[in-house]
C-alpha positions as CSV (number, residue, x, y, z in Angstrom):
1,X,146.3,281.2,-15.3
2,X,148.2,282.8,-12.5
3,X,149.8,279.8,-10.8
4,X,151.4,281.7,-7.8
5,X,147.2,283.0,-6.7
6,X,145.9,279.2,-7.6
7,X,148.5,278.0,-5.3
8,X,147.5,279.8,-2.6
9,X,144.0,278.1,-1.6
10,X,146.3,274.9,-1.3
11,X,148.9,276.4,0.6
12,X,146.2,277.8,3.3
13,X,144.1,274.5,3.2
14,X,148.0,272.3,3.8
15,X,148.4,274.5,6.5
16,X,145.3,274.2,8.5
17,X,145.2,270.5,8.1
18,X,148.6,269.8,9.9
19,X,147.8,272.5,12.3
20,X,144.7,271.8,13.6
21,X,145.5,268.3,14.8
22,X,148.0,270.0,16.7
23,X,146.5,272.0,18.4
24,X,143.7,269.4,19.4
25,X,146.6,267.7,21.0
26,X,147.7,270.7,22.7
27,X,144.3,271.5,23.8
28,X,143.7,268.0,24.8
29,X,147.3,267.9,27.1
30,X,146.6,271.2,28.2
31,X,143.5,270.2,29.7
32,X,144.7,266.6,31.2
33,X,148.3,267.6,32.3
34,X,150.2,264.0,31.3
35,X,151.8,262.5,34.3
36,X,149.2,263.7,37.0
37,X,147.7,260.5,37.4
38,X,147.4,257.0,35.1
39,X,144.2,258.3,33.2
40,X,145.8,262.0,32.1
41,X,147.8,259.8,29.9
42,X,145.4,258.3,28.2
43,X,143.3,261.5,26.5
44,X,146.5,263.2,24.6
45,X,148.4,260.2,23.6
46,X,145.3,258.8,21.9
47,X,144.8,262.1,20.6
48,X,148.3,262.4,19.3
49,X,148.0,258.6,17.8
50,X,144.6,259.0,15.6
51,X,144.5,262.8,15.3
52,X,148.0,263.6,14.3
53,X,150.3,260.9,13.5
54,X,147.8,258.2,11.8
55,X,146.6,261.1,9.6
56,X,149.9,262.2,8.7
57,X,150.1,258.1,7.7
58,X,147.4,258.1,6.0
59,X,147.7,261.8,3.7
60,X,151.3,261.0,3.3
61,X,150.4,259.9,-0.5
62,X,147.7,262.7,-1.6
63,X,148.5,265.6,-3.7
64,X,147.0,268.4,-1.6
65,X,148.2,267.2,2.1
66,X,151.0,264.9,2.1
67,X,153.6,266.3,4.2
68,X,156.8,264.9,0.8
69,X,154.9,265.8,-2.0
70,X,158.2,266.4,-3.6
71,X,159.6,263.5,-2.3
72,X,159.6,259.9,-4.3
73,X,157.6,257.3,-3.4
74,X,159.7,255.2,-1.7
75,X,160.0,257.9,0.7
76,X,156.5,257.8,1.1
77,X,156.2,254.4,1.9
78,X,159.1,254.7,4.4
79,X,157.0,257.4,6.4
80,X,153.9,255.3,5.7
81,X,155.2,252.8,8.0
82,X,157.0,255.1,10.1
83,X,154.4,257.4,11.2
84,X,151.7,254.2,11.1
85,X,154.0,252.4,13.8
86,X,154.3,255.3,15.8
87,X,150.5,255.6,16.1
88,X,149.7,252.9,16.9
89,X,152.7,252.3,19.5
90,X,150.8,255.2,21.1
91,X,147.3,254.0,20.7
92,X,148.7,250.9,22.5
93,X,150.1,252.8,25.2
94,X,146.8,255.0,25.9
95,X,144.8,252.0,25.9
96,X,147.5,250.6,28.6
97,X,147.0,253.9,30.4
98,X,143.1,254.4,30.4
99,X,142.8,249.9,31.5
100,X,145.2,250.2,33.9
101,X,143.2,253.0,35.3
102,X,140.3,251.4,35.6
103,X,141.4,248.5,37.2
104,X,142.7,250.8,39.8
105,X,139.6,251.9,40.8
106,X,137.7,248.8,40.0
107,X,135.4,250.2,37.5
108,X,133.9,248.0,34.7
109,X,135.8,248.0,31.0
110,X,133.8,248.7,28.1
111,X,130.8,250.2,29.2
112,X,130.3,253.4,26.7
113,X,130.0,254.0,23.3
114,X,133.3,255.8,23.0
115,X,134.9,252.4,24.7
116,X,133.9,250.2,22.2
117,X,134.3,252.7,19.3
118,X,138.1,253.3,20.5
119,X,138.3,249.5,20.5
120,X,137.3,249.1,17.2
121,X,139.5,252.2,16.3
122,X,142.7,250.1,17.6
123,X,141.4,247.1,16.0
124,X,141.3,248.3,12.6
125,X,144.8,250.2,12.7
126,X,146.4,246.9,13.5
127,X,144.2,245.0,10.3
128,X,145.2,247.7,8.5
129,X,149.1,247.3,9.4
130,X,148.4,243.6,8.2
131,X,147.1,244.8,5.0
132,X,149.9,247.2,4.8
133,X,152.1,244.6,4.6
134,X,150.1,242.6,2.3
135,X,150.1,245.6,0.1
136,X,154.2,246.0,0.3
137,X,154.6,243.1,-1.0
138,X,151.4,242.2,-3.1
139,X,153.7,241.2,-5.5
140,X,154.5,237.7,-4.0
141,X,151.0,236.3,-4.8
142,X,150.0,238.3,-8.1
143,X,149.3,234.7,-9.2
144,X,146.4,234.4,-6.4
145,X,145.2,237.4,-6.1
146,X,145.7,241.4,-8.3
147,X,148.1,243.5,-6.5
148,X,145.1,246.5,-7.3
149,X,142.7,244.3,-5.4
150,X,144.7,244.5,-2.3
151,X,145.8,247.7,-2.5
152,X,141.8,249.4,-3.1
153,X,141.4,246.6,0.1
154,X,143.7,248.6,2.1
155,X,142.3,251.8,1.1
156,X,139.1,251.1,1.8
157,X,139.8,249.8,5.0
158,X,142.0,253.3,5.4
159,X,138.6,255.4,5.1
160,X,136.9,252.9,7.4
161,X,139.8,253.7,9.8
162,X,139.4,257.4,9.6
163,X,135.7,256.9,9.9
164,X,136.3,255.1,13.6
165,X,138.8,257.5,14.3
166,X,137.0,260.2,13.9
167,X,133.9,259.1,16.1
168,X,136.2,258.1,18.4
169,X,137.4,261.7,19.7
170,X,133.9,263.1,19.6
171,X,132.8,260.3,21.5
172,X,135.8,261.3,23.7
173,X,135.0,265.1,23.3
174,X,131.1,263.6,24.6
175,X,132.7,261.9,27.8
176,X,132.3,263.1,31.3
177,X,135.9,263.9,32.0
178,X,136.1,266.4,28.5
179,X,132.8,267.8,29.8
180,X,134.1,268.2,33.0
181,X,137.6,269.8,32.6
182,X,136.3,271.8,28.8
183,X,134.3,274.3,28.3
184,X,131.2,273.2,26.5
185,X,131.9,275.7,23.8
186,X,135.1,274.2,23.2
187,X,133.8,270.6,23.0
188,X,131.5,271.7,20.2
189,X,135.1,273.5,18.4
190,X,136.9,270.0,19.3
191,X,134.1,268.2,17.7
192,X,133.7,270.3,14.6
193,X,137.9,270.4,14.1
194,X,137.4,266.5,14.1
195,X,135.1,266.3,11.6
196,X,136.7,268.9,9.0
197,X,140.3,267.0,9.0
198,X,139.1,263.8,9.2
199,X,136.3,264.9,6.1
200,X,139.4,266.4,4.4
201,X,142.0,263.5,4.9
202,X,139.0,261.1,3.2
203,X,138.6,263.5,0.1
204,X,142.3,264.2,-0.4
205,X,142.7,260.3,-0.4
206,X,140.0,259.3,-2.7
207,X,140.7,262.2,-5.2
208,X,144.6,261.2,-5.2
209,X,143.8,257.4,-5.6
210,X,140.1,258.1,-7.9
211,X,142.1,256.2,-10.9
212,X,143.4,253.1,-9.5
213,X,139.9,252.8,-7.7
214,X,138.0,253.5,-10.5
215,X,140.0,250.5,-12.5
216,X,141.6,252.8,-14.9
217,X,145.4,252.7,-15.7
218,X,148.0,255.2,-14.6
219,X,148.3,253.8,-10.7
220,X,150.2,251.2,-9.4
């Protein structure tokens, strides 16, 4: 087997995965121009938090996508945490921005699908930074509880994450301000780029972790 052709499908498939993200954010800041009022900061920040920087979290440990795949896992863990923190320091701050904004102009909180979603989004990052933790140090209560349980726990909840996270920017892709300032052909690209990283960040994390999950030794 010719290992330099087989490598190539990854090679293409590692490329467009960390560089579509980045262009929805440049799409995304493109279109809201950050700094012209409190609500342009809202769309690319969250963008940058769930799109980019919580799915560089999250694929930092599959085979196929991980941006250290050379690198040992303590490494890994280290830019776990890292790019985790950062995303969700910017989810925080977009959330500030887009609540701030409607108290401004005294419109109701929570009123759309997309709202609630990207609540639930924010929600379940900071469980999931909980269960991080847990999962760090899962070796304190072995004696309560199987380190494996905790872990597959915070994988799960990982998938769930993406899940939200991904429903989340086509919601936001759906809103009246992306239909307004986007072409509608673009919406539909937006929507469609959402689904194929987000599908791919899932697969790449359940094939990488299909062992452990499956109860079969060789993970820790």
């Amino acid at each position: 087997m010719d290992l330099t052709h087989a490598a190539k499908p990854r090679n293409i498939l590692y490329f467009i995965f960390h560089s579509l993200p980045l262009a929805l954010f440049a799409y995304v800041a493109y279109l809201a121009q950050p700094g012209s009022s409190v609500f342009s900061w809202h769309p690319p920040i969250m963008t940058l938090a769930f799109a980019v920087l919580m799915m560089e979290a999250i694929c930092i440990f599959t085979h196929d996508l991980g941006l250290l795949p050379e690198k040992a896992k303590g490494w890994k863990v280290t830019a776990h945490w890292f790019l985790q923190s950062l995303g969700l320091f910017a989810a925080g701050f977009g959330f500030i921005a887009v609540y701030y904004n409607k108290d401004l102009f005294s419109k109701p909180h929570f009123v759309s699908w997309h709202a609630w979603i990207g609540l639930a989004t924010i929600g379940m990052t900071i469980l999931q930074v909980g269960m991080g933790l847990g999962t760090k140090h899962a070796y304190w209560y072995r004696y309560f509880i199987k380190p494996v349980r905790i872990k597959n726990s915070h994988l799960a909840l990982g998938i769930v994450t993406l899940f939200l996270s991904c429903s989340s920017l086509i919601l936001g892709s759906a809103s009246a301000w992306f239909q307004r300032e986007s072409n509608a052909s673009f919406a539909y690209v937006f929507m469609a780029v959402c689904i194929l990283v987000h599908w791919l960040a899932a697969l790449n994390t359940l094939s990488t972790h299909k062992k452990r999950l499956l109860g079969k030794a060789g993970e820790d």
